[in-house]
N, C-alpha and C positions, 0 to 999 in steps of 0.2 A: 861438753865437759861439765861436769857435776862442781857448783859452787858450794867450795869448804866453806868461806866465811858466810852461808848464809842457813839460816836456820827451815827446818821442816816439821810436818807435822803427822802425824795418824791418829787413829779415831778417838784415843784416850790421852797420847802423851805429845808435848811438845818439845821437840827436837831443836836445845839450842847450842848455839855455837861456845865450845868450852874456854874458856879463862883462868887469867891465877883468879879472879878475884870468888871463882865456884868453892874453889879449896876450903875454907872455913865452912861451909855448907854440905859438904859431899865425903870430907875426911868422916865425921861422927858414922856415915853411911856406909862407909867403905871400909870399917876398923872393926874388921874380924877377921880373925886368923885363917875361917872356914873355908871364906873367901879365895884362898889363896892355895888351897889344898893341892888345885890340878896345875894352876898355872905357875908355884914358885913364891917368889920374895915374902913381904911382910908388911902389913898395915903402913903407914903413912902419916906422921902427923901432919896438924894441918900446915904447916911452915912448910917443911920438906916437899908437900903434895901442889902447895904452889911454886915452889920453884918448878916442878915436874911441868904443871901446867902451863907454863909460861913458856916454855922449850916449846911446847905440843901446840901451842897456838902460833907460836912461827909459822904453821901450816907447811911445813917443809923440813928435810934434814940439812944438817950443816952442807953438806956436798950436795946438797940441790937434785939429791938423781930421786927421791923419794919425794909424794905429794899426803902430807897427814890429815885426816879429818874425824874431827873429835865435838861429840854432840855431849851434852847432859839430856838425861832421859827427866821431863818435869811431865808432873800427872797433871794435866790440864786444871781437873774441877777440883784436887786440893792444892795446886799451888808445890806439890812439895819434890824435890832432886829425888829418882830412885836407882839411879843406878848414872853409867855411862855407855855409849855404841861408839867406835872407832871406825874408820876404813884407811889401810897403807897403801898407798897408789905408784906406780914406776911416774915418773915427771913424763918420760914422752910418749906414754897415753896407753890408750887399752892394747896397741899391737905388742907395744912392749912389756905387756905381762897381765897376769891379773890381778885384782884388787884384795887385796885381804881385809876380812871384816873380823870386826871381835865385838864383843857386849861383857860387861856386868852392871847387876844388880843388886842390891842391899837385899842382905838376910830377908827384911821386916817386909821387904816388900816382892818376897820371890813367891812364885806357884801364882802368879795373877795375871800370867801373859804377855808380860809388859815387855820381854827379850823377845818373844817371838814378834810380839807387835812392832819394833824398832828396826830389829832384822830384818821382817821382810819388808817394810818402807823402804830400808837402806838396798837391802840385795835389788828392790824394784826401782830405785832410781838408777841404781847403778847400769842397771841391764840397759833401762831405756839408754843410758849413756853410750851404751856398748860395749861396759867391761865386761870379762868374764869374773864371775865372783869367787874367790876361798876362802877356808877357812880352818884356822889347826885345831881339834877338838882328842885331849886327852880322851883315849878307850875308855875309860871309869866314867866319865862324864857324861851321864845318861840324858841330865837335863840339857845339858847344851847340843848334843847330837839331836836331840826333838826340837830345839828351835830352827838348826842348821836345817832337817828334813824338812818344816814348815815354811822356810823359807826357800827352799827350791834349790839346798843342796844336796848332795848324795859322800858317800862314802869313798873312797878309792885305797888300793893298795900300798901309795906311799905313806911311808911313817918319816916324819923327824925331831928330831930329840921328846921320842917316844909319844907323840902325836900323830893321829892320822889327818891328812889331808883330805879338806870336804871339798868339791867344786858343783859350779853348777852346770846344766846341762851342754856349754857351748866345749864341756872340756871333758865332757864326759865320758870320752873312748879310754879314757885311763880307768873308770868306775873297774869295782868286781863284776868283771864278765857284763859290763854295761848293766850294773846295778842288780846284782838277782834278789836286793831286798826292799826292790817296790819304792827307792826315797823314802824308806824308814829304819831308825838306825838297827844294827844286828842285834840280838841278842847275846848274853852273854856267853851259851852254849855255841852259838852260831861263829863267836867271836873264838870261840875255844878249838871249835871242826874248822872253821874259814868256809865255810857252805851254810847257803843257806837254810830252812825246813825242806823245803821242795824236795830237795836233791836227797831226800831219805825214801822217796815215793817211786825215784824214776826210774833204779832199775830192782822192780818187783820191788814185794812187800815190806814197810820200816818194821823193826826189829820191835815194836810193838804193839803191830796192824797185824792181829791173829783171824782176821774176817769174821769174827763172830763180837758179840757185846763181853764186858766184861763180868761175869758173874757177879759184881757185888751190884752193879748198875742192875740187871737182871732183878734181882732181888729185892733193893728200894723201889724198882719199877712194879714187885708182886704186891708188897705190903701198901702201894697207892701212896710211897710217898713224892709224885712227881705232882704236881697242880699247875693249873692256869698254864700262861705261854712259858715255855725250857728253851734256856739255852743253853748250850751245848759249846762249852769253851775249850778251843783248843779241838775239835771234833774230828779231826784227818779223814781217814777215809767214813768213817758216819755212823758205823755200825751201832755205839750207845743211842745217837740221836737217832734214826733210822729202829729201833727196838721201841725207844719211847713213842715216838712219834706213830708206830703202829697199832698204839693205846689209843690213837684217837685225841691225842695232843697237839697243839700247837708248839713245833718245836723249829728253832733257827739253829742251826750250826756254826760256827767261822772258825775260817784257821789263816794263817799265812799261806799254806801250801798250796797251789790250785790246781797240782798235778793229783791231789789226793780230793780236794772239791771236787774237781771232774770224776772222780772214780763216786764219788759218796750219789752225785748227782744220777751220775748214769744207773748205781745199785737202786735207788730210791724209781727211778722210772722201769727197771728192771720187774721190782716190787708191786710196784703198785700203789706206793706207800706215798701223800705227801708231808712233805718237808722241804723247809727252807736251808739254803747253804751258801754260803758269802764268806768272800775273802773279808779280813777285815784284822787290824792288829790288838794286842791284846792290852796295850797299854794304851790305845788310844779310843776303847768301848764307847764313850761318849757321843762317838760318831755314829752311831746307827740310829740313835734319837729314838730309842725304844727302851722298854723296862721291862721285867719280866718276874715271875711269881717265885719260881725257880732255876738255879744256873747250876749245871755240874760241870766240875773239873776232872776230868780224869787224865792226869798223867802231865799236868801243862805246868800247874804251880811250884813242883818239884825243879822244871827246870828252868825256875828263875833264882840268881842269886840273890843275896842277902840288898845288895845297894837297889834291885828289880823291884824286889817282891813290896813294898810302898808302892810304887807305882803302878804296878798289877793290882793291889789289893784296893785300891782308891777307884783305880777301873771296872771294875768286880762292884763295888759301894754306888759309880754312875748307872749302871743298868740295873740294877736288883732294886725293886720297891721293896719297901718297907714293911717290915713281917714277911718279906719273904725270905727263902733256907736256902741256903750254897750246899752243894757237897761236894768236899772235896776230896778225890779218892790218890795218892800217891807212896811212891815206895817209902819204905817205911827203914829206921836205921832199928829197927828189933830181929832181931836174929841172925840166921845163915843165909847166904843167898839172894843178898839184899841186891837192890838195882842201882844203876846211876846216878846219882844225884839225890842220895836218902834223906828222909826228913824226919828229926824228931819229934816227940807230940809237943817239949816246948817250944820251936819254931814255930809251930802253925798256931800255937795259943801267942806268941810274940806278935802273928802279923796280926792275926784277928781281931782286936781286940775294941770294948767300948767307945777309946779314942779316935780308932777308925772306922764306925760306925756297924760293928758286930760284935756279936757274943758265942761262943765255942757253945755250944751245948753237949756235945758229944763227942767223944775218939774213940773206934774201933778197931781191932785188930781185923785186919783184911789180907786178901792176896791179891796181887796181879798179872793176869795171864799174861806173856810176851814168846818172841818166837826162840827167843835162848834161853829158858829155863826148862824145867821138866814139869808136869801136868799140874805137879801143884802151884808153878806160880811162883812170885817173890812177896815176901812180905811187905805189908804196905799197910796204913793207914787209911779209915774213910771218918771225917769228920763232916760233922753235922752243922751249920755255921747261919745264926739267923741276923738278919739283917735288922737295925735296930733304928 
């Protein structure tokens, strides 16, 4: 059994056991509205926040059937409260249910891994304990779905009070079809079909896999503007990477989908051609621990939403050195015949921009071949986008 009243540790933060007397300390932390967006209520002064606290360090609910454990997350080497990690426990033990976990974090000190890093201490004690772990994580809530995934939980088809249910692997016959998104959260489009990419590949060809390159890719590929190592985001079946790559480039592929990996790999050995292709997610680039000269987008950044596309485009900023060029080619909201998920050219100058470590250089009018239009195409955008 996992001891509430005693404190733990991980590599940066120290995990200690919560009090009224944190309140004065962790209200100024905790007093933004933003905070409260997914989960409800409203800031806390610090009066009120210790009386809350002082319930919570009972380590128990009034009727005994609940066991509570409430840490402050402190940064070890400043010394300073950044947020808090929870777990709600049944009293007579892991048979009788599993542990529900939660975390927050102060504004000032989010994007520094500090939820991930608590969570998976907590999910990893727990397990050794032998709970099964959950966790409710509002659909909008992209950063909290990336710590749950880090942590070693998955998604499942229950919702309640419009939350979905994460668990982890000892309960995981509930997952979507035992996870088809790899323990990493869906996508917004994904969240919108309820399938994952894959399932656009398996029977016969996605609706814009025309087996051939895209002609605008074609054509930056005539004029030599691909250099050094290309990545290839979003690649599906391979065909742009697979064209580039036939230059005599160093080019990587990834996609989620592996049912289209497999097809890009086997066309590539068909060919004669090499090229690299790896599953890999697109929000998490960081992981392939490589940089690259050039990265083209075609058809990926369109379908990310608006709360997405920061976390794409920061992904996109880890692997692209510095003076290198993105292109990014996607439907475009100019004209007739536009495709799913259109983008204007102020969008893509919104996500780009110097604050996120690019400069738009260029927006052209373009087209994109798919298998439901007609010869010419839908309109679309290819921007030019250098890495700064």
């Amino acid at each position: 059994m996992i001891d509430l009243d005693q404190g733990w540790r991980t590599e940066r933060l120290d995990l200690e056991p919560l009090t009224a007397d944190h309140a004065a300390e962790l209200a100024p932390v905790l007093d933004d509205a933003a905070l409260h967006e997914f989960i409800g209520g409203a800031p806390l002064p610090a009066r009120a926040l210790a009386q809350r606290y002082a319930r919570l360090a009972a380590r128990r609910s009034p009727d005994g059937e609940q066991l509570w454990g409430n840490w402050v997350m402190r940064v070890r080497a400043t010394g300073l409260a950044v947020g808090t990690m929870q777990v709600t426990m049944p009293a007579g033990g892991p048979a009788a249910g599993p542990a529900e976990v939660a975390w927050v974090v102060g504004l000032l000190a989010q994007g520094r891994g500090y939820a991930k890093e608590a969570a998976c201490g907590l999910v990893a004690l727990l397990r050794e304990a032998g709970w099964t772990v959950a966790a409710h994580i509002h659909p909008a809530h992209l950063a909290s779905q990336r710590v749950a995934s880090t942590a070693g939980l998955s998604p499942t088809q229950e919702v309640q009070d419009g939350e979905i249910r994460w668990v982890t692997s000892s309960e995981r016959s509930g997952t979507l079809a035992e996870d088809p998104f790899g323990g990493r959260p869906p996508t917004s489009h994904e969240r919108m079909t309820g399938e994952p990419w894959d399932a656009s590949y398996r029977d016969g060809p996605a609706p814009w896999d025309t087996g051939r390159p895209q002609p605008a890719v074609v054509r930056l590929a005539s004029e030599g503007r691909f250099a050094g190592a290309v990545l290839d985001a979003g690649c599906g079946t391979g065909e742009n990477a697979l064209h580039v790559a036939s230059l005599g480039l160093p080019v990587l592929g990834f996609d989620v989908a592996e049912t289209a990996l497999a097809v890009a790999q086997a066309t590539a050995g068909d060919r004669g051609i090499e090229a690299e292709f790896a599953a890999a997610d697109a929000l998490q680039l960081e992981r392939l621990g490589r940089t690259f000269e050039t990265v083209l987008d075609c058809g990926l950044f369109h379908t990310f939403d608006g709360d997405e596309r920061p976390g794409y485009v920061a992904s996109l900023a880890s692997v692209t050195g510095h003076g290198g060029t993105l292109y990014v080619l996607c439907f475009s909201d100019d004209g007739p015949g536009t495709g799913p998920h259109p983008v204007s050219q102020a969008e893509l100058r919104a996500a780009f921009t110097p604050v996120t470590g690019w400069n738009v250089t260029a927006i052209e009018s373009a087209r994109v071949q798919t298998n439901y239009h007609d010869d010419d195409g839908a309109p679309a955008w290819l921007a030019t986008i250098k890495r700064i």
